[in-house]
N, C-alpha and C positions, 0 to 999 in steps of 0.2 A: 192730610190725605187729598182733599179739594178734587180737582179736574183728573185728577191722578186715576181715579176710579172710575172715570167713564170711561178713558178712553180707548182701552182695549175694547169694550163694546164695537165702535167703529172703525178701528183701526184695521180688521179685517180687510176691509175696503183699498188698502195699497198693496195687499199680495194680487189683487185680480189683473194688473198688466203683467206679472211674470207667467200668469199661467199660460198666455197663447205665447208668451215667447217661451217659456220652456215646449212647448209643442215643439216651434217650429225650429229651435238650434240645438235642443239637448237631445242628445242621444234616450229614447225610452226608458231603459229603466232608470238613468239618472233623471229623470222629470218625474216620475213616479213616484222613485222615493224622495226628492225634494219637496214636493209639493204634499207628500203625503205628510211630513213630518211639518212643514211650515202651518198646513191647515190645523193638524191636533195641536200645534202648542199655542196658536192664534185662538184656538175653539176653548182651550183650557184657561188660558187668559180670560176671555167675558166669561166664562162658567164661572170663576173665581171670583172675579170682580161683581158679578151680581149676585153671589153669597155673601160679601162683603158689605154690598147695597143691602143687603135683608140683616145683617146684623147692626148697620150702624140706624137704619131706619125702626129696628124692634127691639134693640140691646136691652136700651131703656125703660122698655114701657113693662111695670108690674103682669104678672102673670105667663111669661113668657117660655118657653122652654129651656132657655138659657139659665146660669145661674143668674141667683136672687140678687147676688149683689154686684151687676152689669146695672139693675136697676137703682142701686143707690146715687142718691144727688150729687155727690161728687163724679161717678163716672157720667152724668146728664149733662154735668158742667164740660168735661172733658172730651166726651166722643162726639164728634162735627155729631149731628140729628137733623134728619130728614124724614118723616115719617111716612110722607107720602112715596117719599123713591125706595122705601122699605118696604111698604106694602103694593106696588107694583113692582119691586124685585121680586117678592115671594109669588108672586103670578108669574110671573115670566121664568123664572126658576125652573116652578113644579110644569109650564109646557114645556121647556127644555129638556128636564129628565124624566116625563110621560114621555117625549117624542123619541129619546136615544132609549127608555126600555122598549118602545114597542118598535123598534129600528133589532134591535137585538134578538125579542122573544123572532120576531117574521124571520130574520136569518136563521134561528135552530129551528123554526117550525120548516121553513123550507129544504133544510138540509134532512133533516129527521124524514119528510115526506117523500124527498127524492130516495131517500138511500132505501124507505121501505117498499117503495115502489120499484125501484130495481132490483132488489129481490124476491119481489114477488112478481117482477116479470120474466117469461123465458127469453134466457139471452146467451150469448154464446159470449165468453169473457178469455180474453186470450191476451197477457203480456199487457194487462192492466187494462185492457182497449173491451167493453161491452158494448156487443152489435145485437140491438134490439127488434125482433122484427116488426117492423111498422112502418107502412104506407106514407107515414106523413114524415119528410125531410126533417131533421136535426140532427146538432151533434150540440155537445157540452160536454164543461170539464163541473166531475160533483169532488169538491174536499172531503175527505177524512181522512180513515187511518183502516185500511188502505184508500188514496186516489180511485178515482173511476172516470175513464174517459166513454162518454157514452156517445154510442152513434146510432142511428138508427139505418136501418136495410136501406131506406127508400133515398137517405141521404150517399149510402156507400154505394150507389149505384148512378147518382149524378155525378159523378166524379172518376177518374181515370186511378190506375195504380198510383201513379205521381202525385197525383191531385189529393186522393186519400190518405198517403204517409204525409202531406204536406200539413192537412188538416189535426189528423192525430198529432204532429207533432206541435200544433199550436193549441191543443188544449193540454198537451201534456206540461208546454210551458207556465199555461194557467195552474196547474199543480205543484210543478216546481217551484215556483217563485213566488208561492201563498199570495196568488193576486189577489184572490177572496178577503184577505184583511187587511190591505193597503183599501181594499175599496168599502169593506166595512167601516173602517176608520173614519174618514175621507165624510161617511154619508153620516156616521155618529158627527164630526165637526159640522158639517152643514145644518144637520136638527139641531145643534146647539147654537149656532149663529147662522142664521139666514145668507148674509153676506157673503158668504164659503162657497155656495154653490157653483159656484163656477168653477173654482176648484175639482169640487166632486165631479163636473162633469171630463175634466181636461185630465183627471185619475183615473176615470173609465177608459178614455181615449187613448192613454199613453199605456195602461196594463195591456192591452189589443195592440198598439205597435209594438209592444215588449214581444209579445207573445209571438205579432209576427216574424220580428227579425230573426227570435229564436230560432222559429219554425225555417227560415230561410238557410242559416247557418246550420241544421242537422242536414236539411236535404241538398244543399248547395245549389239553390238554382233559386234565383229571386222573383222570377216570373213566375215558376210554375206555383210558389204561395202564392203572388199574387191573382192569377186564374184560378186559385181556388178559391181564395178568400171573396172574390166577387161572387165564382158560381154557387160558393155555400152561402151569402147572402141572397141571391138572387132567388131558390129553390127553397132556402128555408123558410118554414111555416111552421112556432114552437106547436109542439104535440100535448097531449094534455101531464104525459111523464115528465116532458123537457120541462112544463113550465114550472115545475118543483125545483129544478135544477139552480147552479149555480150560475145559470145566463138568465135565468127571472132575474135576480136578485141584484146583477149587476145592471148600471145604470146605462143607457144606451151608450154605447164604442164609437159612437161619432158617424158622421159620412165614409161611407165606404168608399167615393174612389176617393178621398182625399189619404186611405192605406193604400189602393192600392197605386195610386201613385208616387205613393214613400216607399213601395214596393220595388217601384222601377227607376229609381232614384236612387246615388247612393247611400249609405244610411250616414246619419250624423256620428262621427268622432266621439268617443267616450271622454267626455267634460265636464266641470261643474261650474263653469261659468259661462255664458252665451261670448260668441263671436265680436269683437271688437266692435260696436258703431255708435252713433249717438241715443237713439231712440231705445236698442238693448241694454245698452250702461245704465241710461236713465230708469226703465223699466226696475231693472236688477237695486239698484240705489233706492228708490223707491220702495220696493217690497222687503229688503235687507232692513232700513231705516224702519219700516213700520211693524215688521214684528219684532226688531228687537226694542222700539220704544213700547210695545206691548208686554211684552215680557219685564222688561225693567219697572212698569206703570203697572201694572199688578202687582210686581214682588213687592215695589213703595208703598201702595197703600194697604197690602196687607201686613206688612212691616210697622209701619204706623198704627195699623190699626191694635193690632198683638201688643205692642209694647204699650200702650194710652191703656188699654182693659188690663193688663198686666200691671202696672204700675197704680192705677185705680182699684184693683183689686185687692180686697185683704188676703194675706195668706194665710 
């Protein structure tokens, strides 16, 4: 098993040059879902790998929760032992899965909070679109079953007719295209590996280009998202309902002119590989190379590992 077992721990570390180039050549929702699915299977790699560390550092040792006969002297001969990187896996372990439940209970506590808070507020709900009356500028999209695109009075009145279908229609996109769990995801793999964040943050950023281009292509005119998308950054101030919502939860959407000058710009070509050059090939080789030697280096030493206890084990 040897080196085989650490290195998905840091392996994580060679997706971070695709994340700014999926930004700046892949079309949104392809950077979205690549990055979202490159992070969980990179974040499930160490999570494995340091279950792995806590069984080949504790297999052995009498008393264990494991079976009794992991402790016999012939599997002690057999399974590599590390005692010390056993019992700093089982710490790092239980922060990892302390960090992704309480990453979890806060998304249904927040979703739970919004959704009773907008029924218990008076709001006028038309065509899935809830206009809340209050003074203080927001809008958001909340997930369930049904969606609720919530806006509030004070924000539908910074904004022109144009301006306002442009808005609603980029949080309608946040509904359609369940961005709420590419970005759940995304923030479960970064509590499990530090190293990910960067990730989680260029998954916030690209569900928000997602959403805007959507928004551009219902209303057909790419400036007037992008005037909105500035003037409802600029006027919003979350309210004490929004902050329940599903824009708490989500991790900051990046620099806003850096949308809205993707706004005014034309959008990237629907791709799954970046534009020919040296520095993107490199990038792409790079993060390609490293999670799939992650994925391979976890399956190895939990392969090894299974067969050595399996084989030392009596049936």
């Amino acid at each position: 098993m040897g080196v085989f077992v650490w290195l998905p721990l840091i392996l994580p570390l060679t997706a971070l040059p695709i994340a700014r180039l999926a930004q700046q050549h892949l079309h949104p929702r392809i950077a979205t879902r690549l990055l979202a699915v490159v992070g969980v299977l990179l974040a499930l790699c160490s999570t494995l790998c340091l279950g792995l560390l806590m069984v080949v550092g504790t297999a052995q040792l009498p008393g264990n929760p494991l079976p009794d006969s992991w402790a016999d002297p012939e599997v002690r001969e057999a399974v590599p032992y590390d005692e010390k990187a056993g019992v700093v896996a089982i710490g790092v372990l239980a922060v990892v899965l302390a960090a992704c439940g309480r990453t979890v209970l806060r998304h249904v506590r927040l979703r739970v909070r919004a959704g009773r808070a907008l029924a218990a507020a008076p709001s006028v709900v038309e065509d899935g679109v809830a206009v809340l009356p209050d003074p203080e500028p927001y809008a958001y999209a909340l997930p369930g079953t049904p969606g609720r695109v919530v806006v509030s009075t004070a924000m539908a009145d910074c904004l022109d007719a144009d301006e306002r279908r442009a808005l609603i229609a980029h949080e309608r996109a946040h509904l359609a295209a369940r961005h709420h769990r590419y970005l759940l995801a995304v923030h479960l793999a970064a509590r499990a590996n530090p190293f990910l964040r960067p990730l989680r943050t260029a998954v916030s950023y690209s569900t928000e280009r997602w959403a805007d281009e959507e928004a551009a292509r219902a209303v057909g005119d790419r400036r007037v998202v992008a005037i909105a998308v500035g003037k409802a950054a600029l006027y919003s101030h979350r309210g004490p309902d929004a902050s329940a919502g599903f824009a708490a939860f989500a991790a900051p959407a990046g620099p806003v002119p850096r949308r809205v000058e993707a706004l005014l710009t034309p959008v990237e070509p629907v791709r799954l590989w970046p534009p020919s050059s040296a520095h993107a090939a490199l990038a792409a080789l790079v993060a390609t190379v490293g999670t799939v030697a992650s994925a391979l280096s976890s399956l190895n030493a939990a392969v090894t590992l299974v067969g050595i206890l399996h084989a030392a084990t009596p049936l």
